[in-house]
Chimera marker file (.cmm) of the C-alpha trace (Angstrom):
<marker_set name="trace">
<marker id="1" x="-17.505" y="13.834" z="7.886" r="1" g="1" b="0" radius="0.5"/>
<marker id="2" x="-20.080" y="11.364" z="6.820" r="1" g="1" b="0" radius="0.5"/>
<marker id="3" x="-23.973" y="12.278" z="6.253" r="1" g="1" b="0" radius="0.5"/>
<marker id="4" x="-26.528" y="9.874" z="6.849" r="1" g="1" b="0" radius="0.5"/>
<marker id="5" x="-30.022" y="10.159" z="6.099" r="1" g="1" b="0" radius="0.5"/>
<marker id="6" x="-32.731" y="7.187" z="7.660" r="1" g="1" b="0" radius="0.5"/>
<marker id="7" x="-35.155" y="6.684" z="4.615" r="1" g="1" b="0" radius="0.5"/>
<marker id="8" x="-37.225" y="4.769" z="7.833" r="1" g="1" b="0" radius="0.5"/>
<marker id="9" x="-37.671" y="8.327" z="8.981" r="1" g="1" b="0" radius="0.5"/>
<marker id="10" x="-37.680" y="10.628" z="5.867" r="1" g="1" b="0" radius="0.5"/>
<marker id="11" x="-41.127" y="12.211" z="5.314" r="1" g="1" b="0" radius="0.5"/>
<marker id="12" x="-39.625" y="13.996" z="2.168" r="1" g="1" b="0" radius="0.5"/>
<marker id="13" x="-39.984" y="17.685" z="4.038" r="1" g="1" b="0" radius="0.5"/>
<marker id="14" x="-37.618" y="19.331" z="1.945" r="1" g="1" b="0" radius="0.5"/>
<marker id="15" x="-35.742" y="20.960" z="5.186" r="1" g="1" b="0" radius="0.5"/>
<marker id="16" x="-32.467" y="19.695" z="4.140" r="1" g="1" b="0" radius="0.5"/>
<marker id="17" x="-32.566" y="20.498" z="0.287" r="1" g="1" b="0" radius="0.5"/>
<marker id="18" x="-33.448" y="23.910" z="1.377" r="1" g="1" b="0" radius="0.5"/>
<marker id="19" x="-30.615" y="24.137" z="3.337" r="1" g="1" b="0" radius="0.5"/>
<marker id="20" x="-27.845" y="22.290" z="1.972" r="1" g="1" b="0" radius="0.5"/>
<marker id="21" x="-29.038" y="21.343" z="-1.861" r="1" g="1" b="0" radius="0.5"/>
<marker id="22" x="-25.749" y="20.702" z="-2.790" r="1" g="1" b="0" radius="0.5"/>
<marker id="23" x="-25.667" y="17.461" z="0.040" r="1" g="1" b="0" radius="0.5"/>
<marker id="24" x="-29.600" y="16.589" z="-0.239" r="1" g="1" b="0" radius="0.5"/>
<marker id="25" x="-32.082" y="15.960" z="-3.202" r="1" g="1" b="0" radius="0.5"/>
<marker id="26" x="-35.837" y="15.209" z="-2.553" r="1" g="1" b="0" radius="0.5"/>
<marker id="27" x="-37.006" y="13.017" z="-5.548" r="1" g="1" b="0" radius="0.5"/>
<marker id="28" x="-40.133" y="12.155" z="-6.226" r="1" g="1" b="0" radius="0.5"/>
<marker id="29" x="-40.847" y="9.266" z="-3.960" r="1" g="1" b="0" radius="0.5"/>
<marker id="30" x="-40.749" y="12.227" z="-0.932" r="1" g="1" b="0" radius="0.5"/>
<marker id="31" x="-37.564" y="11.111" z="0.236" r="1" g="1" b="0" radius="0.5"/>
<marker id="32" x="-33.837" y="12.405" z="0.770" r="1" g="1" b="0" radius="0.5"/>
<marker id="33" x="-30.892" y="10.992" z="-1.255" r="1" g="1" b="0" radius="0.5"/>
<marker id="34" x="-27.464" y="12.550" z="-0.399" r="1" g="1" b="0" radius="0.5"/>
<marker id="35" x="-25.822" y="14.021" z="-4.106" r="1" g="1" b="0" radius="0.5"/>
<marker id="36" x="-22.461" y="13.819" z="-1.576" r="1" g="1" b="0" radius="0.5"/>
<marker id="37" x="-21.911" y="11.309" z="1.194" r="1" g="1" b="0" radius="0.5"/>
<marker id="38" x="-18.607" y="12.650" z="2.631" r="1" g="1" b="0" radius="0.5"/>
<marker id="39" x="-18.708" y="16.263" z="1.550" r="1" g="1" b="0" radius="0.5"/>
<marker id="40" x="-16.576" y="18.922" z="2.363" r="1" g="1" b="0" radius="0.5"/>
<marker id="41" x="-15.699" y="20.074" z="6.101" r="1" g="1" b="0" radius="0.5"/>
<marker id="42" x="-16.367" y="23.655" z="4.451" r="1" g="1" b="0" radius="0.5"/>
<marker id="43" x="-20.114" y="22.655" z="4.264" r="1" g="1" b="0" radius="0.5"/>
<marker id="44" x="-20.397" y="21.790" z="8.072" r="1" g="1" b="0" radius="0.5"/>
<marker id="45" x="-22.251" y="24.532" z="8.628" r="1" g="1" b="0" radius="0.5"/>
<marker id="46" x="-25.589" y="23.810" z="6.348" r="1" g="1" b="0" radius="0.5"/>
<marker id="47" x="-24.883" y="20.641" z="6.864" r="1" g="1" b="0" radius="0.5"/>
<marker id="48" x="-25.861" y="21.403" z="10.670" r="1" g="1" b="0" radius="0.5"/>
<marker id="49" x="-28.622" y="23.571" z="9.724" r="1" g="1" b="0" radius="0.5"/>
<marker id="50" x="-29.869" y="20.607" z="7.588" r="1" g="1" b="0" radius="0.5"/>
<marker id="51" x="-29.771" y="18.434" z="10.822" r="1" g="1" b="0" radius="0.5"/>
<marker id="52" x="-31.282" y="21.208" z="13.163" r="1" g="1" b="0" radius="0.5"/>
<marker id="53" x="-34.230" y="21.626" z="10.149" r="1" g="1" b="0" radius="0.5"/>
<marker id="54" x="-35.378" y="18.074" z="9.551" r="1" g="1" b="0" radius="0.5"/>
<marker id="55" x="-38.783" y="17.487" z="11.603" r="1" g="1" b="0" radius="0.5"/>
<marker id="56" x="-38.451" y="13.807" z="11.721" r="1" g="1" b="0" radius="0.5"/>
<marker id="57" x="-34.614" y="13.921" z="12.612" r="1" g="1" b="0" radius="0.5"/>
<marker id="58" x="-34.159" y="11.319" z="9.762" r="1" g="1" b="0" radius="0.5"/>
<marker id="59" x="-30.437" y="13.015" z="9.138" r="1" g="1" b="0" radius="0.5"/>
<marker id="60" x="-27.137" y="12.134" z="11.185" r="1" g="1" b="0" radius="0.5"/>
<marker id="61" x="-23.461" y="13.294" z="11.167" r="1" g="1" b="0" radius="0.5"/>
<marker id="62" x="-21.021" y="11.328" z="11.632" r="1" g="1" b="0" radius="0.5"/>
<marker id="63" x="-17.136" y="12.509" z="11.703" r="1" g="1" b="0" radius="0.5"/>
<marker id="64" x="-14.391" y="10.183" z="10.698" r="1" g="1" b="0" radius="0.5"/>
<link id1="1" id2="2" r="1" g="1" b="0" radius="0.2"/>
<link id1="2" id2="3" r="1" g="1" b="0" radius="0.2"/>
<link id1="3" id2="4" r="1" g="1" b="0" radius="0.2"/>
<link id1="4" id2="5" r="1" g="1" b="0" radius="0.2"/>
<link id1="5" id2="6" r="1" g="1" b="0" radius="0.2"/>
<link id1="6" id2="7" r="1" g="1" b="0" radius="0.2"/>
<link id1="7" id2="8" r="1" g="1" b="0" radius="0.2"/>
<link id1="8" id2="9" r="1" g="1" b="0" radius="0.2"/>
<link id1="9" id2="10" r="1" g="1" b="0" radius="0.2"/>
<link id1="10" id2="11" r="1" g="1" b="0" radius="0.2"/>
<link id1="11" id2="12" r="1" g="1" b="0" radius="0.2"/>
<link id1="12" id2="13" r="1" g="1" b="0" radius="0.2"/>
<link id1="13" id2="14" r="1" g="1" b="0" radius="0.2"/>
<link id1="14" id2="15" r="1" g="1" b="0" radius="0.2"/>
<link id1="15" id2="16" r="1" g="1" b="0" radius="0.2"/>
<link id1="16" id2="17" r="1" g="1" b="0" radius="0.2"/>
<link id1="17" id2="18" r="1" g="1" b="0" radius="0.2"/>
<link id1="18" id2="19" r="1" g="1" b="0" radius="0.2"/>
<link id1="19" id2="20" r="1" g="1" b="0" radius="0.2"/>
<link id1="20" id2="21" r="1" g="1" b="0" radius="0.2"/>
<link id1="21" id2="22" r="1" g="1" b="0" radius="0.2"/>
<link id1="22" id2="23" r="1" g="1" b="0" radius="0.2"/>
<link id1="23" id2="24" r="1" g="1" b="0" radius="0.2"/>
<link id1="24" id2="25" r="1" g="1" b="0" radius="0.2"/>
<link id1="25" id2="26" r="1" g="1" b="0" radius="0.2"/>
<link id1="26" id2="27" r="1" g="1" b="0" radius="0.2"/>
<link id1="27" id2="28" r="1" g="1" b="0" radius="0.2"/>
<link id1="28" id2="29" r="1" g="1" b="0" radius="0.2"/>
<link id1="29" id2="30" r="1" g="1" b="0" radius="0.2"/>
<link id1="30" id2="31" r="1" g="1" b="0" radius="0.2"/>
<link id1="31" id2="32" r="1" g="1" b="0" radius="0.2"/>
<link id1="32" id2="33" r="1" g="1" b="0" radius="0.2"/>
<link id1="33" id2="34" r="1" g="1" b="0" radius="0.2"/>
<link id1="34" id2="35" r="1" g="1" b="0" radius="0.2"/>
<link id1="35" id2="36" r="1" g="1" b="0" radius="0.2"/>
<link id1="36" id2="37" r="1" g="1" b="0" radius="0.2"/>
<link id1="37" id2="38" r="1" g="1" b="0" radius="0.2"/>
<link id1="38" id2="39" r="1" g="1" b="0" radius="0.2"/>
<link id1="39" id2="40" r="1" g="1" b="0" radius="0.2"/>
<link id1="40" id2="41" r="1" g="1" b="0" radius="0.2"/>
<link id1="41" id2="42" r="1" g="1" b="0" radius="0.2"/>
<link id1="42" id2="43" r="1" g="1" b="0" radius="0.2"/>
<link id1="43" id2="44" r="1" g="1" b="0" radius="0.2"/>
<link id1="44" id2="45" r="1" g="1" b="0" radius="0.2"/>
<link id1="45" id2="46" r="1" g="1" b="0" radius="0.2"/>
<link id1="46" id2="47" r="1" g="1" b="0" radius="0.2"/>
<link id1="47" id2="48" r="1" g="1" b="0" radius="0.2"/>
<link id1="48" id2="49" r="1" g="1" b="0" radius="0.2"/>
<link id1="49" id2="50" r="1" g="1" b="0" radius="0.2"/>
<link id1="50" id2="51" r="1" g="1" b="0" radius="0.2"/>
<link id1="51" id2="52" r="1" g="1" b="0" radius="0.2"/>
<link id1="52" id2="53" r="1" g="1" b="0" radius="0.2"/>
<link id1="53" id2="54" r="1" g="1" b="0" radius="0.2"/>
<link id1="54" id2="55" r="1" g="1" b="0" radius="0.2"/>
<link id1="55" id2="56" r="1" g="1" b="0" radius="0.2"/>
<link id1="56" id2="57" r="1" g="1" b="0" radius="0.2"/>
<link id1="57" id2="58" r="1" g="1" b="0" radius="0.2"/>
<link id1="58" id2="59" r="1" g="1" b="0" radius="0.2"/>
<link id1="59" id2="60" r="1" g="1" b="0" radius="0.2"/>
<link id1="60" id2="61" r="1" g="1" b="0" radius="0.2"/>
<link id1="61" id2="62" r="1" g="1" b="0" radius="0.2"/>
<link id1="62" id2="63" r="1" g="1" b="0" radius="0.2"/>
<link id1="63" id2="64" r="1" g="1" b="0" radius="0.2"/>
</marker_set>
């Protein structure tokens, strides 16, 4: 699985990091950076949450 996040849409809501901060980090220019681009299929789950959180819908999930 691949995680995207579109810093076009990131408004820095801290959603994700909440969810999954072992994926997503929120620096200081209010927007997401992924700490893991392919992580774990064991993560899937907040990785989903992540997705379902995010108020601008700036994160995407691909699997390969």
């Amino acid at each position: 699985m691949k995680v995207i996040v579109d810093q076009q849409l990131c408004e820095g809501n801290m959603r994700c990091q909440e969810a999954a901060p072992e994926v997503f980090e929120v620096r200081d220019d209010d927007k997401s950076y992924l700490l893991i681009e392919n992580p774990p299929e064991s993560m899937r789950e907040k990785i989903k949450l992540a997705v379902r959180l995010c108020p601008r819908q700036a994160i995407t999930v691909i699997d390969d």
